[in-house]
C-alpha positions as CSV (number, residue, x, y, z in Angstrom):
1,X,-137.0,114.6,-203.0
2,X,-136.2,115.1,-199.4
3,X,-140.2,116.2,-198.7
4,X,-140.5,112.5,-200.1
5,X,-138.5,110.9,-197.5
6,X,-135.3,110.6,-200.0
7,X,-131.8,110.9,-198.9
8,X,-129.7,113.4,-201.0
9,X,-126.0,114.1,-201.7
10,X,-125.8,117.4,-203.6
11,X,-123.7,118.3,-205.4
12,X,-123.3,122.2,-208.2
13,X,-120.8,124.7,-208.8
14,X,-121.5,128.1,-206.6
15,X,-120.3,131.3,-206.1
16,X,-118.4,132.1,-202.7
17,X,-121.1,134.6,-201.8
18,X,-123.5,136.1,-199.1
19,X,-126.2,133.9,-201.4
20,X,-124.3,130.6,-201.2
21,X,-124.2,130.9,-197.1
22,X,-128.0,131.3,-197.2
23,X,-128.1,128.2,-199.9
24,X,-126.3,126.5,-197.9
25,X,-128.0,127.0,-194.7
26,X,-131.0,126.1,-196.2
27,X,-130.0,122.8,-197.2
28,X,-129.3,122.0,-194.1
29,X,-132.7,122.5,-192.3
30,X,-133.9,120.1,-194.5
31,X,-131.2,117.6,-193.7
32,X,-129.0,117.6,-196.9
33,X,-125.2,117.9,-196.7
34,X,-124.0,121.1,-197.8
35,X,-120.3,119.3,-198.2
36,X,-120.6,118.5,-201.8
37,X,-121.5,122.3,-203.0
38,X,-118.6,123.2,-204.6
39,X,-117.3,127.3,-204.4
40,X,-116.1,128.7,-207.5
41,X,-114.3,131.7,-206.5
42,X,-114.3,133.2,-209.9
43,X,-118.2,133.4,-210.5
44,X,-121.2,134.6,-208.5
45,X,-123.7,132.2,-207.8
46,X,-126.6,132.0,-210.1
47,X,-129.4,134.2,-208.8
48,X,-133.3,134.4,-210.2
49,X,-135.5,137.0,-208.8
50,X,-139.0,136.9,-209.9
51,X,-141.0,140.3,-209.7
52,X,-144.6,140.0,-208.5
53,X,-147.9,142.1,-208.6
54,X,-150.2,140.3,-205.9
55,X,-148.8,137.3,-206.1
56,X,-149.4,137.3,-210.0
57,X,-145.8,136.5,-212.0
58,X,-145.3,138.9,-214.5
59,X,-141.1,138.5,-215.5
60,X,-137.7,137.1,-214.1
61,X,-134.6,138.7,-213.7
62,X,-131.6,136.1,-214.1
63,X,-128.0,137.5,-212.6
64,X,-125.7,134.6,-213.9
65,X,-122.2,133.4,-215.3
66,X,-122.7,131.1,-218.0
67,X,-119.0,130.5,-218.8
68,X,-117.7,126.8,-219.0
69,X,-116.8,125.8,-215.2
70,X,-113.1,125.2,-215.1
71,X,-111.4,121.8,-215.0
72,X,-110.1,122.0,-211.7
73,X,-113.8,121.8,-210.6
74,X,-114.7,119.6,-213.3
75,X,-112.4,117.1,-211.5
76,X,-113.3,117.5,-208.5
77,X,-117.0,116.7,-209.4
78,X,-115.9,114.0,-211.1
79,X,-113.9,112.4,-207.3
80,X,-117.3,113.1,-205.5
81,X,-119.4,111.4,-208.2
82,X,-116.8,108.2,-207.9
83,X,-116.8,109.1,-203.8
84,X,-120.4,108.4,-203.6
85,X,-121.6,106.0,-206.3
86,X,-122.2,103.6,-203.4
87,X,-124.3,105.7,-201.3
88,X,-127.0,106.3,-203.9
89,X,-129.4,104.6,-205.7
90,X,-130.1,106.9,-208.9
91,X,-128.8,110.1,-210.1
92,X,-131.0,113.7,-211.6
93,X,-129.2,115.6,-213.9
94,X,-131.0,118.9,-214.0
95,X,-129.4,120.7,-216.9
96,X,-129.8,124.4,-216.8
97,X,-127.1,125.6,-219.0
98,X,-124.9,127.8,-216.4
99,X,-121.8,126.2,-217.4
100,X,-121.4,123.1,-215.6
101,X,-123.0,120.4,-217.8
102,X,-120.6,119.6,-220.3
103,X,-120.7,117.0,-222.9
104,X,-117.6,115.4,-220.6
105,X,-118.9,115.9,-217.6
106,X,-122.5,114.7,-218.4
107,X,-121.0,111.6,-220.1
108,X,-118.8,110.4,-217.2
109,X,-121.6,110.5,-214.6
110,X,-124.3,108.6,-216.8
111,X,-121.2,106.1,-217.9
112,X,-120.4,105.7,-214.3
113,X,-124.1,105.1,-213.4
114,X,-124.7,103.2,-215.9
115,X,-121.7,100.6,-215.4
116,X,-123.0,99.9,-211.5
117,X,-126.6,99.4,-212.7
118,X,-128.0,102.6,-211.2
119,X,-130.5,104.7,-213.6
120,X,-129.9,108.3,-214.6
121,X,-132.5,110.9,-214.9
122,X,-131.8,113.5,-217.1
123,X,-134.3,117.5,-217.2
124,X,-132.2,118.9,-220.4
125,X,-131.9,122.0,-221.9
126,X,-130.5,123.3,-224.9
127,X,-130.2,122.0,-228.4
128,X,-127.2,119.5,-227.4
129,X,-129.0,115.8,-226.2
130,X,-125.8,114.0,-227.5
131,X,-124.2,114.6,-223.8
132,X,-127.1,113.1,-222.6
133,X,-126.8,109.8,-224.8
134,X,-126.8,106.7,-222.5
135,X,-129.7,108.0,-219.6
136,X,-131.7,105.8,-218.1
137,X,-134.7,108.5,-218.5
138,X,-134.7,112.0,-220.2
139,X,-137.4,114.3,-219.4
140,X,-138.1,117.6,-221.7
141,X,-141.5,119.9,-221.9
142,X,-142.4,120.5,-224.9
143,X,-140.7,123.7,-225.4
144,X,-137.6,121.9,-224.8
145,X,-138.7,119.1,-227.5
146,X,-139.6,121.2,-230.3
147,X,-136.0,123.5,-229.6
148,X,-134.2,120.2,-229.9
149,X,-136.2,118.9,-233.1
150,X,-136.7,122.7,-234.8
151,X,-140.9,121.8,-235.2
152,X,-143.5,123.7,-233.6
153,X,-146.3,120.9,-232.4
154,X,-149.2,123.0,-230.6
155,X,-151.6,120.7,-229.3
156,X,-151.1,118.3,-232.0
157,X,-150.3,115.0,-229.9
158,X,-149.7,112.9,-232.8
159,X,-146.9,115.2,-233.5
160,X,-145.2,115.2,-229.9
161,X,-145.0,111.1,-230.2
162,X,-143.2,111.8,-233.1
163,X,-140.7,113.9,-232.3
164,X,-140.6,112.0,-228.5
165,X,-140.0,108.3,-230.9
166,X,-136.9,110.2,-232.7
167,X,-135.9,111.8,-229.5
168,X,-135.7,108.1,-228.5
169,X,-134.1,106.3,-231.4
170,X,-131.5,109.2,-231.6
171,X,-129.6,109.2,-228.0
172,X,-129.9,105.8,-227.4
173,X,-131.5,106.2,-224.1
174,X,-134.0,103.5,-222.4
175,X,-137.1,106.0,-221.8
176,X,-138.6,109.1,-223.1
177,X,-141.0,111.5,-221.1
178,X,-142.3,114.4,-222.1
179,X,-144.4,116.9,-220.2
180,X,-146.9,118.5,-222.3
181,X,-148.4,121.0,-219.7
182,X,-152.3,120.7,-219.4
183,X,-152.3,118.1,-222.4
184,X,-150.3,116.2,-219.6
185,X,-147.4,113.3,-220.3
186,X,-146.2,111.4,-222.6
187,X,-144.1,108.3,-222.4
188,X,-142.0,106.4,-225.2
189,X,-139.6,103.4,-225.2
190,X,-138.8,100.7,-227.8
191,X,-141.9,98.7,-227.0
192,X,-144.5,101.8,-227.3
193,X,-146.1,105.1,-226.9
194,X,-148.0,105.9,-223.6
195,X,-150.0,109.2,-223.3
196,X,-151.2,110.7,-219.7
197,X,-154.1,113.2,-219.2
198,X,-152.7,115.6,-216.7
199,X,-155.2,116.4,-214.1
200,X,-157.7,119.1,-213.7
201,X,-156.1,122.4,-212.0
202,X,-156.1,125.9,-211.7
203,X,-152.4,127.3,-212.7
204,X,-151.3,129.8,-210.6
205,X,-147.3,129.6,-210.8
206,X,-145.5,127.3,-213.4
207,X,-142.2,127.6,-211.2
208,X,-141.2,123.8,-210.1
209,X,-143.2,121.6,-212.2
210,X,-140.3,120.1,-214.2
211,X,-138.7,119.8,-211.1
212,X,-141.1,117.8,-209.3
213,X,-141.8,115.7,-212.5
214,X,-139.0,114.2,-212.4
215,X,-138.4,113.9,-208.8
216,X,-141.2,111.6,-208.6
217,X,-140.7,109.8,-212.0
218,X,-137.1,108.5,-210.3
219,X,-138.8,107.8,-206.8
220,X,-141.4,105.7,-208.8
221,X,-139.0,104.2,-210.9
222,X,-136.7,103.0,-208.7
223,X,-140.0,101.8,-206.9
224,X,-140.5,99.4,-210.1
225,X,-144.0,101.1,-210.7
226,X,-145.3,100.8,-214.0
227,X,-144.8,103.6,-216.5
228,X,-148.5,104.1,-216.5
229,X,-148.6,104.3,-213.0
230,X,-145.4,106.7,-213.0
231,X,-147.3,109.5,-215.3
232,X,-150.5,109.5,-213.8
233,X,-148.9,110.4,-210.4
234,X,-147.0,112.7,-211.3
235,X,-149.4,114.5,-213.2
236,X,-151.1,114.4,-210.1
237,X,-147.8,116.1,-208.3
238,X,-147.5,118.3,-211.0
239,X,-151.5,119.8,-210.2
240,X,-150.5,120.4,-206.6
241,X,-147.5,122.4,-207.4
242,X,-148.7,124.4,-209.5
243,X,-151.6,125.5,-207.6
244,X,-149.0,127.1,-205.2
245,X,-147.9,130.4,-204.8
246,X,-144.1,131.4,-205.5
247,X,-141.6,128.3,-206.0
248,X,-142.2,125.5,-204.2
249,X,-142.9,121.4,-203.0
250,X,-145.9,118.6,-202.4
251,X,-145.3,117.4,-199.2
252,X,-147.0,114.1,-197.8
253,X,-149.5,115.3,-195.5
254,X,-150.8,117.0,-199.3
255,X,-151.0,113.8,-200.5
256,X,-152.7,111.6,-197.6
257,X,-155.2,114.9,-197.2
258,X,-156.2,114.6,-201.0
C-alpha cells in the first residue's frame, strides 16, 4: 500500500527479538510508524524462511507461536483501533492464523468500522468466516474457498460462483472476491456474479499475490471504481508480482512503464 502512495498505521502482535528490530527498521524506510507493533514478550515473532535452488522455490520453513495472544494485548489492540479510527479511511484484516485474530477481536474492529462508515477488507484463513461476518469485502483463493465449503472445484467455474454466492449469503458481508490463480477473479454481491480473466504471465514466485490483491481491491474501492474495473487491475497487479523473484511489490514506475 505504501508503494501506492497510501498512508499506513500498523498495527500485529511480535516477538521482542533481534527479528522485530530489523521489522521494525524496515517499516520505517518506507515511512510507516513502527509505534503501533505491539511486543509480546512471551512469543518469538513469526519467522518464514524459504529455501531456494537458483532462485526456483522448492519449500518453507515456518518458526511460529500459534497460541491465542493474551487479553492484555487483545486490549490494547482494541485502544489503538478506537485511537485511530479517525485517521484512516478503510481497514485489511490479513488473517494468518498465528494467534491474534480472534472471533472477538476480528468482530470489534469490523463493528467499529462498520459503525463510522469505513469498509473492511478481510484475506481469511481457516475454516472459521463467522468472525469475519459484517466485512465490507472478503477475499479467499480458492484453496481457501473450498477449505471453508469442504468441495474440491478444479477449474470448474460454475462451481466457484457457487460456493463464492453461499460464501456470500452466509456471513452477511456486502462483497465476495475470489482469486482463482490463472483462471483469474471472481466477484459476487446480492445483485450478481462477475468473473475476471487474469492476465497472461509467466509464474515464477506465488509469494505476495493475495497480498497485493487486496491492497489494490481497497485502494480501488475506496476510489469508487467499478467492481469490473477493480478485478481487471488487479489481475493486472497480480501478473507483475508474480513475475518477480523472492517476495515482493508493483511499484508505479512498473505501472506507467507497462
Amino acid at each position: 500500500m505504501i508503494t501506492k502512495h497510501l498512508r499506513n498505521i500498523f498495527s500485529e502482535g511480535e516477538g521482542e527479538d533481534y527479528e522485530v528490530e530489523i521489522f521494525s527498521k524496515l517499516l520505517s524506510t518506507i515511512n510507516i510508524n513502527s509505534g503501533t507493533v505491539l511486543i509480546d514478550k512471551d512469543r518469538h515473532t513469526s519467522i518464514k524462511t524459504r529455501i531456494l535452488n537458483n532462485n526456483e522455490f522448492l519449500f518453507r520453513i515456518d518458526r511460529e507461536n500459534k497460541a491465542d495472544i493474551s487479553q492484555r494485548l487483545i486490549f490494547r489492540i482494541k485502544n489503538i483501533v478506537s485511537q485511530n479510527l479517525d485517521k484512516v479511511d478503510a481497514c485489511i484484516i490479513s488473517d494468518y492464523q498465528k494467534g491474534l485474530l480472534s472471533i472477538d477481536l476480528c468482530q470489534f474492529i469490523i463493528s467499529a468500522f462498520i459503525k463510522k462508515n469505513k469498509p473492511v477488507f478481510v484475506d481469511p484463513k481457516g475454516i472459521n468466516y463467522s468472525k469475519y461476518q459484517g466485512c465490507t469485502v472478503i477475499k479467499p483463493n480458492q484453496k481457501e474457498l473450498e477449505a471453508f465449503t469442504g468441495g474440491v472445484y478444479g477449474n470448474n467455474i460454475e462451481n466457484i460462483k457457487h460456493a463464492g454466492e453461499n460464501l456470500f449469503n452466509q456471513i452477511k458481508c456486502k462483497n465476495v472476491v475470489i482469486t482463482i490463480g490463472s483462471k483469474g477473479m471472481l466477484h459476487v454481491d446480492e445483485l450478481r456474479v462477475l468473473h475476471s480473466p487474469s492476465c497472461k504471465a509467466i509464474k515464477i514466485n506465488a509469494s505476495g499475490a493475495g497480498d497485493t490483491a487486496i491492497s489494490v481491491i481497497a485502494l480501488l474501492f475506496l476510489h469508487k471504481s467499478s467492481w469490473q474495473e477493480i478485478l481487471t487491475i488487479a489481475n493486472y497487479f497480480c501478473s507483475l508480482v508474480i513475475q518477480k523473484y523472492n517476495t515482493s511489490v508493483v511499484v508505479l514506475s512498473e505501472i506507467k512503464d507497462s
